[in-house]
Each structure stands twice: as C-alpha cells, then as structure tokens.
C-alpha positions in Angstrom: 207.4 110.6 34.9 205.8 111.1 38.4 208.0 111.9 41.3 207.6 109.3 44.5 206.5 112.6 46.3 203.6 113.2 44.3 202.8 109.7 43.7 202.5 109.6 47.5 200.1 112.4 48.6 198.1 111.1 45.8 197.8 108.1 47.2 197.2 109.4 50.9 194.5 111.9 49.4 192.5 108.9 47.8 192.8 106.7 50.9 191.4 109.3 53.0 188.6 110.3 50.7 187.3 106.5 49.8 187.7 105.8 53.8 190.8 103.0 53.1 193.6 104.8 55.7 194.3 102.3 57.6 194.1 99.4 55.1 197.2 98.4 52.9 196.9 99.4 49.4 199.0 100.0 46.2 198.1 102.5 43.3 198.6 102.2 39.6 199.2 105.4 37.7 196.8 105.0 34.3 197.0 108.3 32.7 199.0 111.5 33.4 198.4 114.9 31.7 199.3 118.7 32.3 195.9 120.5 32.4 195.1 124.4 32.8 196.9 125.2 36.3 197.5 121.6 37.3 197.2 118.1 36.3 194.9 115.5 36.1 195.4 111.7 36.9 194.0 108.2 36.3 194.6 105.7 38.7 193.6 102.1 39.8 193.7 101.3 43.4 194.1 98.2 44.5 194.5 95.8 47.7 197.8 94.9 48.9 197.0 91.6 50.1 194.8 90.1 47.6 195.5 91.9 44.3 192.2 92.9 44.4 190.8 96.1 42.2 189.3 98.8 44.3 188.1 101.0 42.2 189.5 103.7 39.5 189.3 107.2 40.3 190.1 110.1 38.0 191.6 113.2 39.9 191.8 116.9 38.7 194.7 118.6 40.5 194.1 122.6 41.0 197.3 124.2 41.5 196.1 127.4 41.6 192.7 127.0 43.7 194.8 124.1 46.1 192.2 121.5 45.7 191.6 118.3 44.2 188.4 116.7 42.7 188.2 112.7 42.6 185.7 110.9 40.4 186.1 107.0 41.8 184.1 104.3 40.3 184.8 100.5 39.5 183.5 101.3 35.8 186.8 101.8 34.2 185.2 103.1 31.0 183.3 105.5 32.7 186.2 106.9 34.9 188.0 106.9 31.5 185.7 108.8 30.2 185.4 111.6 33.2 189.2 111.6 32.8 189.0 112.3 29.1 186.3 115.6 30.1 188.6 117.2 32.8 190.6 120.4 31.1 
C-alpha cells in the first residue's frame, strides 16, 4: 500500500518534469515494487477535467543516490515494458 505522502511527491515530481504544475491532474498507481535501494513505480497520469490519459511514466526511485529516473510515454506497453527492465 502507498502512503498519501509518497503518492504525493510522486505526483508533484511528474508534474514538474512533464511541465503540467499548474494544470489539475490525478495519478493512477499501476505497479509498485521494492527494487535494490528504492522502488520503482508505474503510473498513468491523467486530466482532472476531462478524464483524459496523459501519458504513463515508469519511475525508478534511488534511495540511496536521492534521485529519480522517469521514462513517460503514451505507449503503455512500452512503459510496461521499461518498468519490467528497472532493478
């Protein structure tokens, strides 16, 4: 289960990296695993308003380095599959 705390800096990280800040969105939590010194997360993004699909984006959490690497693409088989390669 993901904490509302973690759910929410994800979700500010991936509006400030795809440029979205100041537009109202909601995020769907796909896929969660524990991976070596962090986690990893799938995630659709979506627009408030319309209920329209952004994108996906894959996200490798770094605990130990303290950054995070985003993979965002509409092509949810391919984000699937970048997902699937993160360790």
């Amino acid at each position: 289960m993901i904490d509302y705390a973690f759910y929410k800096r994800v979700m500010e990280f991936l509006a400030r990296y795809l440029g979205l800040e100041n537009e109202p969105l909601y995020m769907k939590v796909l896929r969660y695993d524990n991976v070596l010194n962090g986690v990893k997360v799938l995630i659709a993004i979506y627009r408030v308003r319309t209920n329209e699909l952004i994108t996906y984006c894959a996200v490798r959490f770094d605990n130990t380095m303290g950054k995070a690497e985003p993979t965002c693409n509409e092509d949810r088989e391919y984000v699937e599959r970048v997902y699937g390669e993160m360790t």
